[in-house]
C-alpha positions in Angstrom: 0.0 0.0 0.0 1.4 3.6 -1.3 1.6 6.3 1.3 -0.8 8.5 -0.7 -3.1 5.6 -0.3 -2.4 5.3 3.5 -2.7 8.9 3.4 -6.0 9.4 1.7 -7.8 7.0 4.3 -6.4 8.6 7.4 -8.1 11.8 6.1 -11.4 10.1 5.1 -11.7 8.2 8.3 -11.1 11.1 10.1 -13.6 13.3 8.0 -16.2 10.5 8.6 -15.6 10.6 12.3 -16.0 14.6 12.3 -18.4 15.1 10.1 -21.1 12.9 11.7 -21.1 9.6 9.4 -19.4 7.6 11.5 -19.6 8.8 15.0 -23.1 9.2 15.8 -22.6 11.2 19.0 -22.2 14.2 16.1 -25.0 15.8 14.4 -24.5 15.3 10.6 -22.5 17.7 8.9 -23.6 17.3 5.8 -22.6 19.2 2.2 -23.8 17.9 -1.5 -20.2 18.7 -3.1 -17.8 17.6 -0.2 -19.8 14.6 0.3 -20.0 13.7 -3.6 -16.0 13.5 -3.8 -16.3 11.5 -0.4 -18.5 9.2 -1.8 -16.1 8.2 -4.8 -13.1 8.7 -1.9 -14.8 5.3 0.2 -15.5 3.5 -2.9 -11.6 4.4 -4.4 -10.6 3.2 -0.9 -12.6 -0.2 -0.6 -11.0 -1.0 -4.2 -7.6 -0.2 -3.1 -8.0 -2.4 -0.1 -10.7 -4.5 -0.4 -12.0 -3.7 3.2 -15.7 -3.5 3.7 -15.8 -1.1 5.7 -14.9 1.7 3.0 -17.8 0.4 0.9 -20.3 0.5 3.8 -18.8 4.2 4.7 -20.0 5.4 1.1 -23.3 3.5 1.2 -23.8 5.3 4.6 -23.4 8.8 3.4 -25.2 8.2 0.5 -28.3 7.5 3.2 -27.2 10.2 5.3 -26.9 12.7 2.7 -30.6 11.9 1.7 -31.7 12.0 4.4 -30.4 15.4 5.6 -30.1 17.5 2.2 -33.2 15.9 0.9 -35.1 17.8 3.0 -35.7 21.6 4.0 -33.0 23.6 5.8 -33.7 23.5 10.0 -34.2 27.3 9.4 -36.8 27.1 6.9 -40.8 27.9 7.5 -41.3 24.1 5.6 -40.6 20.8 6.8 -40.0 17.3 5.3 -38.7 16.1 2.1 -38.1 18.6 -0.4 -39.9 16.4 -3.1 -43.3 16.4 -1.1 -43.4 12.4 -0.9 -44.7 10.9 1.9 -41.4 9.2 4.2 -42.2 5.6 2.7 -42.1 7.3 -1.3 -39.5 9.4 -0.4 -37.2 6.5 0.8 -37.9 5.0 -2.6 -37.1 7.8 -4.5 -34.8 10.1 -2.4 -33.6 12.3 -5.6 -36.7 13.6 -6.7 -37.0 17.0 -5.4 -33.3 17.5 -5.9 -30.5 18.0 -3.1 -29.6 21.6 -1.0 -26.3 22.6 -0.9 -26.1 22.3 2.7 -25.1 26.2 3.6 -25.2 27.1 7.0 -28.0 30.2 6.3 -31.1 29.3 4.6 -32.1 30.1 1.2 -32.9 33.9 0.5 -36.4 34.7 1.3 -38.5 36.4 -1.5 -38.9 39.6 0.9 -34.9 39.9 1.0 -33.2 42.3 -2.1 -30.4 39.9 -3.4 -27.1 40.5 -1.8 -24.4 39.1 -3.7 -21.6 38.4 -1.5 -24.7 37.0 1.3 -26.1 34.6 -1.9 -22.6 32.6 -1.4 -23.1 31.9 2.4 -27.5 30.9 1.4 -28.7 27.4 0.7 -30.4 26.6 -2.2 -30.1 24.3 -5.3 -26.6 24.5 -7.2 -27.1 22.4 -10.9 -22.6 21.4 -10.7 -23.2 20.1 -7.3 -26.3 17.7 -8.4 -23.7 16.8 -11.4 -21.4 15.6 -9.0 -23.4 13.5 -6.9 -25.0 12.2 -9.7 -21.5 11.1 -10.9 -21.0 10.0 -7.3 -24.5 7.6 -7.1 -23.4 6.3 -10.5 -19.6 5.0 -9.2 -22.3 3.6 -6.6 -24.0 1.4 -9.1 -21.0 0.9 -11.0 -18.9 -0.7 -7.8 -22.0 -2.8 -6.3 -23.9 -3.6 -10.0 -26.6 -2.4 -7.9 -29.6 -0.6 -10.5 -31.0 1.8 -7.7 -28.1 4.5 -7.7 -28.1 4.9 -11.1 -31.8 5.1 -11.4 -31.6 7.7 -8.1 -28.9 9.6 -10.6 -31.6 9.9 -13.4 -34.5 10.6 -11.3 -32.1 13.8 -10.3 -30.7 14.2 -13.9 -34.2 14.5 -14.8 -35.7 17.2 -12.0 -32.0 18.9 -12.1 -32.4 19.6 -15.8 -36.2 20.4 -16.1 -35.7 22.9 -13.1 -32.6 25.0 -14.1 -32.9 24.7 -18.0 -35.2 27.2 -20.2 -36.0 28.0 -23.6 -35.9 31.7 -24.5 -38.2 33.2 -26.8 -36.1 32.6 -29.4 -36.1 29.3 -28.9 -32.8 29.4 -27.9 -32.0 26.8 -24.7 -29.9 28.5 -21.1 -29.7 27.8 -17.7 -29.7 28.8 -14.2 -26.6 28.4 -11.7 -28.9 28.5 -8.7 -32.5 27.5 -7.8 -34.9 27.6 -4.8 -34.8 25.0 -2.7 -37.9 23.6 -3.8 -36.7 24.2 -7.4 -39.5 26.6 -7.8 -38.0 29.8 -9.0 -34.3 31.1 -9.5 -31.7 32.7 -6.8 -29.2 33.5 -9.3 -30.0 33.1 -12.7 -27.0 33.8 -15.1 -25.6 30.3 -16.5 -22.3 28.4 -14.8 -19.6 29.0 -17.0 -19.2 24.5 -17.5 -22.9 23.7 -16.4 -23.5 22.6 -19.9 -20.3 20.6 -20.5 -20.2 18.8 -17.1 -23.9 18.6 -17.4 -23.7 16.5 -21.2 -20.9 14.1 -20.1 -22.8 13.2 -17.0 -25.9 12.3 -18.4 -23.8 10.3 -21.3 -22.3 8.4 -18.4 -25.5 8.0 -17.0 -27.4 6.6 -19.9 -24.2 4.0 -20.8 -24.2 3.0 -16.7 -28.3 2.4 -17.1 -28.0 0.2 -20.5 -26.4 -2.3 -18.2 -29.4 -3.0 -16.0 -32.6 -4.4 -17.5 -35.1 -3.0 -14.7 -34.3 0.9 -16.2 -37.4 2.1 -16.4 -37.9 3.9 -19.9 -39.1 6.7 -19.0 -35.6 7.4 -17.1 -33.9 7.8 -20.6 -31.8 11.0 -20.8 -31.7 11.1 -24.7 -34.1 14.3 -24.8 -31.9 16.1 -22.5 -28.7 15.2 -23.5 -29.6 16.7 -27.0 -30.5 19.3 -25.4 -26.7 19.9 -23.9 -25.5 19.1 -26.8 -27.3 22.2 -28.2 -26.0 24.2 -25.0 -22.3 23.2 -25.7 -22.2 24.2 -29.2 -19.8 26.5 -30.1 -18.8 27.5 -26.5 -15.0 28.0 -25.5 -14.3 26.6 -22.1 -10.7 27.9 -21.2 -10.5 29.5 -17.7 -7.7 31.0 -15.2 -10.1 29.5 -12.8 -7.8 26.2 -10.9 -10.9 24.4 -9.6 -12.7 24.9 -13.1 -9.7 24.2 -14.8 -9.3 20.9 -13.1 -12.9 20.0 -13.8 -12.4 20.8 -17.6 -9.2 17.9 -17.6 -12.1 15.5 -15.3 -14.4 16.1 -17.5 -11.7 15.2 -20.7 -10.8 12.2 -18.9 -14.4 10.7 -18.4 -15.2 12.0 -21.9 -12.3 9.5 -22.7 -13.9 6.9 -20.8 -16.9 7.6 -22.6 -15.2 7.2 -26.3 -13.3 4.0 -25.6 -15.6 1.6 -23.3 -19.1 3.0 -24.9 -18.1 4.2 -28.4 -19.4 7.5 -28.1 -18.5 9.8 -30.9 -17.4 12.7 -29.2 -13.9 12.4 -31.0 -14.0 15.9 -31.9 -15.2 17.2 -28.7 -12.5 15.4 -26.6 -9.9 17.2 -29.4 -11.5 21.0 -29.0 -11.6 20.4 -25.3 -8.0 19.4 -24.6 -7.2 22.8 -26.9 -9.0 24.8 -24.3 -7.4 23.1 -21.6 -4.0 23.6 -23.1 -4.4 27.3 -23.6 -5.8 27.4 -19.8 -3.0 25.8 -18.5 -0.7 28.1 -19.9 -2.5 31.0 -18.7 -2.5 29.5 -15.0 1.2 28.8 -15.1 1.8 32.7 -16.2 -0.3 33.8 -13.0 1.8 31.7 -10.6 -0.6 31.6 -8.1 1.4 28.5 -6.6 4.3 30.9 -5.2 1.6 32.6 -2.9 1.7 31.6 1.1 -0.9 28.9 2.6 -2.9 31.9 4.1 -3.3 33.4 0.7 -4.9 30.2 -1.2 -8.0 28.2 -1.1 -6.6 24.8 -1.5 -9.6 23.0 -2.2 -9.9 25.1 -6.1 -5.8 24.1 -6.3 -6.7 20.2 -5.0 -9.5 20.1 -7.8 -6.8 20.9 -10.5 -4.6 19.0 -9.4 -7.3 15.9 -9.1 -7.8 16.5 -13.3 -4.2 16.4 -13.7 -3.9 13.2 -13.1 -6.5 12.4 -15.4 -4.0 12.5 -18.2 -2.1 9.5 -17.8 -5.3 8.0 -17.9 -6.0 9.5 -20.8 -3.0 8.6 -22.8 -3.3 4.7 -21.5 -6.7 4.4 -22.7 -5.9 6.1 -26.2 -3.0 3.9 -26.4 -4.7 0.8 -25.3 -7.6 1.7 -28.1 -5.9 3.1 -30.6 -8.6 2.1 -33.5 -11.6 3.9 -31.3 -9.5 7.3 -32.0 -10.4 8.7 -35.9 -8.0 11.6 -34.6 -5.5 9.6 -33.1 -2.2 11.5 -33.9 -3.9 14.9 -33.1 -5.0 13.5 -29.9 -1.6 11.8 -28.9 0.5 14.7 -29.6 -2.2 17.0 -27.7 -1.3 14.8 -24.2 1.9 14.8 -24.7 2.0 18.4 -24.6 -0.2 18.5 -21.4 1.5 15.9 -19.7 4.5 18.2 -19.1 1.8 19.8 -17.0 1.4 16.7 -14.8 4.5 17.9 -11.7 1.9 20.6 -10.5 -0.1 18.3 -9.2 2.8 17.0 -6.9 3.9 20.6 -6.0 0.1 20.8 -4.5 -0.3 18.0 -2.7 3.1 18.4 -0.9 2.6 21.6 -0.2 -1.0 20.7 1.4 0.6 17.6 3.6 2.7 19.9 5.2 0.6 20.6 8.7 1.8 24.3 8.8 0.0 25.1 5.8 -2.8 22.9 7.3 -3.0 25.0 10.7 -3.7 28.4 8.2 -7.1 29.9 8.7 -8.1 29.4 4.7 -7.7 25.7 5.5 -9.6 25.7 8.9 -12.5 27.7 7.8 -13.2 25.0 4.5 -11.6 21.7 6.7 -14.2 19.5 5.4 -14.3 20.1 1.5 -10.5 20.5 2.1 -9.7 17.3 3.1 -11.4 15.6 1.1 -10.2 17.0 -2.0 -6.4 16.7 -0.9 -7.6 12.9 -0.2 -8.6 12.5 -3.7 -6.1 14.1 -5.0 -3.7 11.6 -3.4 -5.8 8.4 -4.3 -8.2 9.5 -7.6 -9.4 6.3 -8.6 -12.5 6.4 -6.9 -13.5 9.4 -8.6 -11.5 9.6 -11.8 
């Protein structure tokens, strides 16, 4: 066993002990897009070690999670699950109203003038945190060949995407980045900069995870609303000076990838325009240097998702290699990771410098512990996720 990997579960064991899921003297701490990377952490773990308990520690937070984001904030004037099934339905089907964020403050009330520094610190719906635990209940199904998770990520893919997409009067389709709790009406309605992207290769990975089990019900298909990314994604340039959304653009490559060589999805082209935005983004991070600043300066959990999708591209490059004929772009593609591989030694230089405790003791690590430890755990053992 690597260090990394004895490393990654000493943070996740201590994270479940804090946060609630394994010590039940603790009320539950619970938060959609910690808890999503947490998820794939357990299931990396119990695959790495082939101890049970890891597995039972992600089906637990999966229930937990439920159980605590699938229903109103403590704040709020409403009670129960968010969906408005009864406790038996609402077991069966814990998705269907969608999943808060899990803020401290409760959504913004429609008496209060928007605030926007206030709207960060509100619960509500965010559409990239659904993604990810989508993603998260489908490694589920994927590691146990059990139906229900992926069919509890379609019943979400389907609310999600009926609740923050629109079609203008031009007939043209956008989204929302944030919705009411309830999913009733927006809290912040311009469009997240990758919703769309991150939104079309999780429903694709969905759909090629439910072909597997027979009991899909039909009406779960995400073909209608995977065109309907696909319309969304057109055209659109994802580069960013943005580390966390950087590293998701290079997950996102990796599982588009996945995607091309184990389901035969032609998204050849896609994969190809994608690693040219990440390219160009990459350079443009390196320029700003961010990495020279001091612990106190830097949200590590943004630098710990980068350096997660770094690591993505020796994956890359193994499965191109290892399916050479799947590739009509091959040499293009090839010569495209080579070039971004040189980037790969970053995401050493972050996770060293976020072992160290004294850059662990910082108040910009304290204040996101949690989401931070996590993300430096699957950072040093991405399997599960990845």
């Amino acid at each position: 066993m690597t260090q990394q990997i004895i490393d990654s579960k000493a943070l996740m064991l201590d994270f479940a002990h804090e946060s609630g899921l394994s010590d039940a003297s603790r009320k539950p701490r619970r938060y959609l897009w910690t808890d999503a990377f947490a998820v794939c952490n357990f299931l990396g773990l119990y695959g790495q070690t082939g101890e049970q308990q890891y597995l039972q520690l992600a089906l637990d937070l999966v229930d937990q999670v439920h159980q605590v984001l699938g229903k109103y904030h403590q704040l709020s004037n409403h009670s129960g699950w968010i969906s408005g099934l009864d406790d038996q339905q609402a077991r069966l089907h814990p998705t269907r109203g969608g999943l808060r964020i899990g803020k401290k403050l409760d959504e913004r009330q429609t008496s209060e003038s928007y605030d926007e520094q206030l709207e960060w610190d509100r619960d509500g719906q965010y559409y990239h945190y659904l993604t990810k635990w989508m993603h998260a209940l489908n490694r589920v199904s994927q590691v146990t060949n059990d139906s229900k998770y992926n069919q509890w990520a379609l019943e979400l893919a389907k609310v999600a995407h009926a609740a923050f997409t629109y079609t203008t009067p031009n007939g043209n389709i956008r989204m929302v980045w944030k919705m009411r709790i309830d999913l009733s009406d927006p809290l912040v309605d311009s469009m997240g900069y990758h919703d769309p992207l991150d939104g079309l290769i999780t429903y694709e990975h969905l759909q090629a995870t439910s072909k597997q089990f027979s009991d899909t019900p039909i009406e779960l298909s995400l073909i209608d609303e995977i065109e309907d990314m696909v319309k969304l994604c057109q055209g659109r340039n994802w580069a960013t000076q943005d580390s966390l959304g950087l590293g998701g653009l290079l997950s996102d490559a990796c599982r588009l990838t996945q995607l091309i060589t184990s389901q035969h999805v032609n998204e050849h082209l896609r994969l190809e325009l994608l690693l040219n935005d990440i390219d160009i983004s990459l350079k443009a991070f390196v320029q700003q240097n961010q990495l020279n600043l001091p612990a106190e300066y830097r949200l590590a959990f943004r630098e710990l998702g980068l350096s997660i999708g770094l690591q993505g591209i020796e994956r890359m490059q193994k499965l191109v290699k290892q399916h050479a004929g799947d590739f009509s772009n091959l040499s293009q593609l090839s010569d495209d990771l080579i070039e971004l591989a040189a980037y790969k030694p970053i995401s050493d230089t972050i996770n060293n410098f976020w072992l160290q405790p004294t850059h662990r003791n910082v108040e910009a690590w304290v204040d996101h512990a949690d989401i931070n430890n996590v993300m430096l755990a699957t950072s040093l053992a991405p399997d599960g996720y990845l």
